[in-house]
VOBA-1610 file (N, C-alpha, C; in pm, whole numbers, padded with zeros to 5 digits, always signed):
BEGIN
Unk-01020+00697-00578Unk-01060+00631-00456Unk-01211+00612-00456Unk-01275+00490-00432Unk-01393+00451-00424Unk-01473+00490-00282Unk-01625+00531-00261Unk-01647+00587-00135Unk-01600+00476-00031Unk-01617+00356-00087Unk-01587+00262+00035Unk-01441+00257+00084Unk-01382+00334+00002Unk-01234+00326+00041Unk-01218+00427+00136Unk-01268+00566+00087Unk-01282+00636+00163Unk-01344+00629+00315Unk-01482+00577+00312Unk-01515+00519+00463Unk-01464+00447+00563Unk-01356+00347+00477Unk-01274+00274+00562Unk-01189+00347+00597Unk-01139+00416+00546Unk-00951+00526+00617Unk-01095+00626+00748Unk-01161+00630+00737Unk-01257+00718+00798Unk-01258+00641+00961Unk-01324+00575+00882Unk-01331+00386+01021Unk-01220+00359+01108Unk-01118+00362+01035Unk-00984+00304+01089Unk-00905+00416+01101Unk-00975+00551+01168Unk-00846+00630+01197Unk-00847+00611+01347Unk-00743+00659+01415Unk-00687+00598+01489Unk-00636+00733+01612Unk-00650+00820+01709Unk-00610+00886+01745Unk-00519+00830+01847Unk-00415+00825+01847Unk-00319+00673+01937Unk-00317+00811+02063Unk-00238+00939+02021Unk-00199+01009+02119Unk-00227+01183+02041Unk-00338+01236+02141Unk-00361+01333+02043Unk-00286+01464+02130Unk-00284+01578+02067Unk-00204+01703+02076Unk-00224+01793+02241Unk-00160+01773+02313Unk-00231+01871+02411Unk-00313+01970+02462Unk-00277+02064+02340Unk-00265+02177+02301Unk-00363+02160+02190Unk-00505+02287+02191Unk-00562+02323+02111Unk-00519+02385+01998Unk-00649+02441+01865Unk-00580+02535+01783Unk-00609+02631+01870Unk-00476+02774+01845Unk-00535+02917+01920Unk-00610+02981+01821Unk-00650+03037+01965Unk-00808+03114+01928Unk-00732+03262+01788Unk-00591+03315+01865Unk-00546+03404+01835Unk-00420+03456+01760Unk-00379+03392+01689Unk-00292+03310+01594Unk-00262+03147+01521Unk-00191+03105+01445Unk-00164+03078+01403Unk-00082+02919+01494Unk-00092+02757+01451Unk-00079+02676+01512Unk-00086+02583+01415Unk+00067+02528+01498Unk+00142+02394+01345Unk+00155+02247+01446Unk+00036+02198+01396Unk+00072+02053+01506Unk+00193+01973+01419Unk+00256+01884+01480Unk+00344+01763+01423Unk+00266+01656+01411Unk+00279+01557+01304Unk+00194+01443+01317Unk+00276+01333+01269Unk+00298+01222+01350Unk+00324+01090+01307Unk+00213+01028+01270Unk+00190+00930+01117Unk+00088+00881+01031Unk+00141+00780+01059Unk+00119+00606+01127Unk+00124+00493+01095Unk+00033+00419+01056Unk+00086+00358+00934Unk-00072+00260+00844Unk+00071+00129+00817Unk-00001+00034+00800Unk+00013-00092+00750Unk+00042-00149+00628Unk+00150-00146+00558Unk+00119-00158+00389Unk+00034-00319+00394Unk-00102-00301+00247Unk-00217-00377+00281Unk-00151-00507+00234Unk-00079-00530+00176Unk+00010-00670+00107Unk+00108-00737+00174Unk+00147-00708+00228Unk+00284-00715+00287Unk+00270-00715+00495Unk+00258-00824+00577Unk+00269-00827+00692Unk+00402-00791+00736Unk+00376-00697+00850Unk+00444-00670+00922Unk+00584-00573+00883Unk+00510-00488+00803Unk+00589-00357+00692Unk+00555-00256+00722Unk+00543-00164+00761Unk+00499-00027+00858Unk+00567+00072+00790Unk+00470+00139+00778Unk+00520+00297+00725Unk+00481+00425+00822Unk+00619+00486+00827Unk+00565+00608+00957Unk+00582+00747+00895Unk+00500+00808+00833Unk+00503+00940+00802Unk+00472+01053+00897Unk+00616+01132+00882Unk+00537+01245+01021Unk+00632+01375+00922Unk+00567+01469+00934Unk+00519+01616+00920Unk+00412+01671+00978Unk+00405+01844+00954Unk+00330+01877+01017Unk+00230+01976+00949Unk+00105+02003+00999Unk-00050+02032+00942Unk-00029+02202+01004Unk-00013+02262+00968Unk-00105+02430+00995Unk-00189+02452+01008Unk-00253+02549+01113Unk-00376+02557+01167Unk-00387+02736+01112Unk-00448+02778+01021Unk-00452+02889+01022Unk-00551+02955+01160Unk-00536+03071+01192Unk-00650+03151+01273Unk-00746+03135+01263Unk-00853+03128+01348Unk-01021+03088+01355Unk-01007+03241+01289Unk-01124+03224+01194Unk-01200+03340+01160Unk-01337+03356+01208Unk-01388+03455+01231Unk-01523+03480+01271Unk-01617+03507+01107Unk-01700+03463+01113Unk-01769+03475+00963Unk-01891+03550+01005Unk-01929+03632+00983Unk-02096+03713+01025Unk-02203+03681+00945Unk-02322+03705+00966Unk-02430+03627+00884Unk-02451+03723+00756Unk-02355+03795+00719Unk-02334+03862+00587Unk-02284+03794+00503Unk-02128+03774+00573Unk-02039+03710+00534Unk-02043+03562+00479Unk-02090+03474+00568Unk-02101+03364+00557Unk-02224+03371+00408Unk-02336+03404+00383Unk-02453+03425+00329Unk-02412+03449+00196Unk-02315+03570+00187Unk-02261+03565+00027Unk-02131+03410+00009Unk-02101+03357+00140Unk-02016+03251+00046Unk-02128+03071-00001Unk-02233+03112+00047Unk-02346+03047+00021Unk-02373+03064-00053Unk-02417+03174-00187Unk-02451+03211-00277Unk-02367+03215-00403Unk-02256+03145-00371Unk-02169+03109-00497Unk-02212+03056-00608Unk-02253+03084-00707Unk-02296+03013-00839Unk-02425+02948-00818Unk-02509+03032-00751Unk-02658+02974-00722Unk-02704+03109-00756Unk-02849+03098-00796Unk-02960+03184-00870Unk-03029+03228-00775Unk-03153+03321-00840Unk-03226+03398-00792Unk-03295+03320-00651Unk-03334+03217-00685Unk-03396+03161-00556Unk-03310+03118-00415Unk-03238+03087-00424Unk-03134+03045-00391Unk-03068+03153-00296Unk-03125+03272-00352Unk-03091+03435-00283Unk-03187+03507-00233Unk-03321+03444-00220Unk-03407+03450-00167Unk-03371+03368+00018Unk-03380+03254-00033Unk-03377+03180+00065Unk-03259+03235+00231Unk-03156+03257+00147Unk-03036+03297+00201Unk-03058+03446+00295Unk-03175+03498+00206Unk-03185+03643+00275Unk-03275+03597+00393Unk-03363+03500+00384Unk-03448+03464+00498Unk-03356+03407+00600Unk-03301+03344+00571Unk-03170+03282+00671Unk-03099+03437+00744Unk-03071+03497+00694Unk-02976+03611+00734Unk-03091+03722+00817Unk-03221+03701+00772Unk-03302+03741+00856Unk-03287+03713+01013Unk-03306+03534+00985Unk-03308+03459+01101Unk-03186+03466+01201Unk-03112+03519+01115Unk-02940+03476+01202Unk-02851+03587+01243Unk-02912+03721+01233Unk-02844+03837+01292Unk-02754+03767+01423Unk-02767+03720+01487Unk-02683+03684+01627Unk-02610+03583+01630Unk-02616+03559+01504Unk-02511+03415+01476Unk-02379+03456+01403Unk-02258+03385+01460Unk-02133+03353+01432Unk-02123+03237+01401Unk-02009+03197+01259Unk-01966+03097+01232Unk-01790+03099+01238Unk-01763+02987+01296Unk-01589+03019+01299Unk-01521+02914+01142Unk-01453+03012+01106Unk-01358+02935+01020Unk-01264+02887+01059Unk-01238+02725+00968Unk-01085+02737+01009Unk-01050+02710+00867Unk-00908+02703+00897Unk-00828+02694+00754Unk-00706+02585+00805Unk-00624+02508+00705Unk-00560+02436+00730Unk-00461+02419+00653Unk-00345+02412+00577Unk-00282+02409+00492Unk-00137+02250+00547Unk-00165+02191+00473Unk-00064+02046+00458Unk-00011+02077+00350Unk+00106+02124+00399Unk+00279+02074+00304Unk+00327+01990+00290Unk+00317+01885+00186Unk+00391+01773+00131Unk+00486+01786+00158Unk+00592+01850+00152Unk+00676+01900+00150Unk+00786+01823+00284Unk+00643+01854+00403Unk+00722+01868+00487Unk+00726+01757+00524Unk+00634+01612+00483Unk+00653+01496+00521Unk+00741+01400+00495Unk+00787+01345+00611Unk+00930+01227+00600Unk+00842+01113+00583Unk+00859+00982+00539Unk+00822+00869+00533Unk+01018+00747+00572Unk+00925+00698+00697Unk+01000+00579+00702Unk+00973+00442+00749Unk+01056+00332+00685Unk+00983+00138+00669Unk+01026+00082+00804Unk+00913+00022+00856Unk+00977-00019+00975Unk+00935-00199+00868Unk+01007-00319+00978Unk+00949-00453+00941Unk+00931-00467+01072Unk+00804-00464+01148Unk+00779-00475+01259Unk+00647-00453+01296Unk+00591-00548+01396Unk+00435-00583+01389Unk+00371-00384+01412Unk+00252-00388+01348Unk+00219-00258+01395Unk+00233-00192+01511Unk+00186-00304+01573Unk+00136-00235+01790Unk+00304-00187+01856Unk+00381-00259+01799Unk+00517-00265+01835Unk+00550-00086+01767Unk+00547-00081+01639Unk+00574+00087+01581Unk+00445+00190+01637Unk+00376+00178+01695Unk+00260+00242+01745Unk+00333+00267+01878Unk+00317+00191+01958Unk+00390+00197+02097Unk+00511+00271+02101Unk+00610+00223+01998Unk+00742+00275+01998Unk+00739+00467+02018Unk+00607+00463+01887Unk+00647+00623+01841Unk+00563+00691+01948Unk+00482+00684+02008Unk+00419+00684+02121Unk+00493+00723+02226Unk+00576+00667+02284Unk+00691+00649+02377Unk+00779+00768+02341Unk+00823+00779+02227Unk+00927+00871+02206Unk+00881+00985+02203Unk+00715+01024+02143Unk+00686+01177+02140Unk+00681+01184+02263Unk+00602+01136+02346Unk+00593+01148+02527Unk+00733+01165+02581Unk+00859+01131+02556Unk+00958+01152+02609Unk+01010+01272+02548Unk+00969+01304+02423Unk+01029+01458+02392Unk+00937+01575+02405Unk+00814+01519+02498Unk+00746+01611+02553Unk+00662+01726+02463Unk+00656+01693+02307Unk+00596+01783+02254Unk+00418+01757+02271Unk+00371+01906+02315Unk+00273+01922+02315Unk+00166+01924+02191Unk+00217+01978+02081Unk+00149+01986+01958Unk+00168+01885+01898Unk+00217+01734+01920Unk+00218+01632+01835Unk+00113+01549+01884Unk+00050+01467+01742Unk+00000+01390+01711Unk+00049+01209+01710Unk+00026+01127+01703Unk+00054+01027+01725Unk-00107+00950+01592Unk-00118+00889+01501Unk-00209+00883+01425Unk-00209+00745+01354Unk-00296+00642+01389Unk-00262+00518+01334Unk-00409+00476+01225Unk-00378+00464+01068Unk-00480+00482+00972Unk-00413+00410+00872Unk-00460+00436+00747Unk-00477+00331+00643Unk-00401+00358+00531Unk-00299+00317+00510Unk-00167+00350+00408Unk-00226+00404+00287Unk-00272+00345+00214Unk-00352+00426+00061Unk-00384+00537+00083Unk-00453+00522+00184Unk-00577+00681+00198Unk-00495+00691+00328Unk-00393+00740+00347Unk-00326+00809+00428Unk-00384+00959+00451Unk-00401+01046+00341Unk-00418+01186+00395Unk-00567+01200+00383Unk-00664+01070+00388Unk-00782+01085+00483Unk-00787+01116+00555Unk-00702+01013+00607Unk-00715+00995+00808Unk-00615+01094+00854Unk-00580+01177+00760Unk-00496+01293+00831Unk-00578+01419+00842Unk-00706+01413+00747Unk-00824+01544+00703Unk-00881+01480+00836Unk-00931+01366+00879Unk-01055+01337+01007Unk-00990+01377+01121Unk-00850+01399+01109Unk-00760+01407+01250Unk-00762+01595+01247Unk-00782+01640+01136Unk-00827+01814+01165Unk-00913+01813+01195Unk-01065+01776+01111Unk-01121+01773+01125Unk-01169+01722+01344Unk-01168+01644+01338Unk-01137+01606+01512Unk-01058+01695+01538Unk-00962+01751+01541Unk-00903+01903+01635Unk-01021+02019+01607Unk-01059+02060+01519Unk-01139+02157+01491Unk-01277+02164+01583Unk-01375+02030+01624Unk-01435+02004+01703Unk-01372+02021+01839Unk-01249+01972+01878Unk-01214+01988+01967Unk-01185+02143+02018Unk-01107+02203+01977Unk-01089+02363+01943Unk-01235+02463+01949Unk-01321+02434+01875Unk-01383+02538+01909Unk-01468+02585+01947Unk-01563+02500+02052Unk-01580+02581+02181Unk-01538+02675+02249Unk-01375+02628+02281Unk-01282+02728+02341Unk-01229+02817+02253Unk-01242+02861+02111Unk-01219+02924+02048Unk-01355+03003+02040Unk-01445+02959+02023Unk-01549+03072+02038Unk-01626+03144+02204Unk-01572+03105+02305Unk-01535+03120+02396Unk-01487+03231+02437Unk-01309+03217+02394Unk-01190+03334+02357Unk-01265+03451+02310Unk-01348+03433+02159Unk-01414+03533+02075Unk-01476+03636+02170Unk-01610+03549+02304Unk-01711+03618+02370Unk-01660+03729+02434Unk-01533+03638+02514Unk-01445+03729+02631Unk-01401+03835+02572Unk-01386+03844+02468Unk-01314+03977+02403Unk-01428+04081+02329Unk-01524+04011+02353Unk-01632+04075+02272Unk-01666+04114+02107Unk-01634+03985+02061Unk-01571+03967+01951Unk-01693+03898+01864Unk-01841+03792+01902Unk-01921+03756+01926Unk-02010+03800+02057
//
């Protein structure tokens, strides 16, 4: 994949209907996601892939922690620098997340039908089966599991505020 290919699935992702429901602060969280993209040749051919993304647990990273995974295969200077940072950052927390996508678990199916029409449709139906953890995701058939990384990526922003939040209240940060 060329960067410009990549920028475009980036461009054209699409959050049609996003998840209610954050990642938790305190376990473990599996959104569902419907993927609709456009095959680029072919008008009015729709492909709807839906499975679902794992949200492992926010981790808390300490300025120890984080500092040696900075120092991976970097030299003496490099460990200099890092110690000045860790100087600077005694009071700092970084949250991890982790994410794991199972192929596995994704269905793919052809609609022949204008996009807005399979957008709307699938739209309609998650809202009527009321799931909170689904996604709704309209992006770019090739680079499909781009626009499925920017759509964590976008939960993860979304998430953790209130995940580091959770952390304070517990005294955890």
């Amino acid at each position: 994949m060329k960067e410009d290919d990549f920028q475009y699935a980036i461009e054209n992702t699409q959050v049609i209907l996003a998840p209610e429901r954050k990642i938790a602060t305190f376990g473990s969280t599996s959104f569902h996601f419907y993927l609709i993209s456009e095959l680029m040749d072919r008008v009015n051919e729709v492909r709807v892939r839906d499975g679902n993304i794992h949200a492992d647990r926010p981790q808390i990273l300490t300025p120890e922690h984080f500092s040696r995974l900075l120092l991976e295969g970097f030299g003496e200077k490099a460990e200099r620098y890092v110690e000045q940072l860790r100087e600077h950052a005694r009071n700092t927390a970084v949250l991890r997340y982790g994410f794991q996508f199972r192929k596995t678990d994704v269905i793919e199916r052809m609609f022949r039908d204008p996009i807005d029409a399979v957008v709307a449709r699938t739209k309609s139906q998650v809202e009527d089966l009321q799931e909170p953890l689904s996604a709704v995701i309209q992006g770019v058939d090739d680079a499909w599991e781009v626009c499925l990384l920017k759509f964590t990526i976008d939960m993860i922003e979304r998430s953790s505020g209130g995940n580091i939040g959770d952390f304070r209240k517990r005294g955890l940060i």
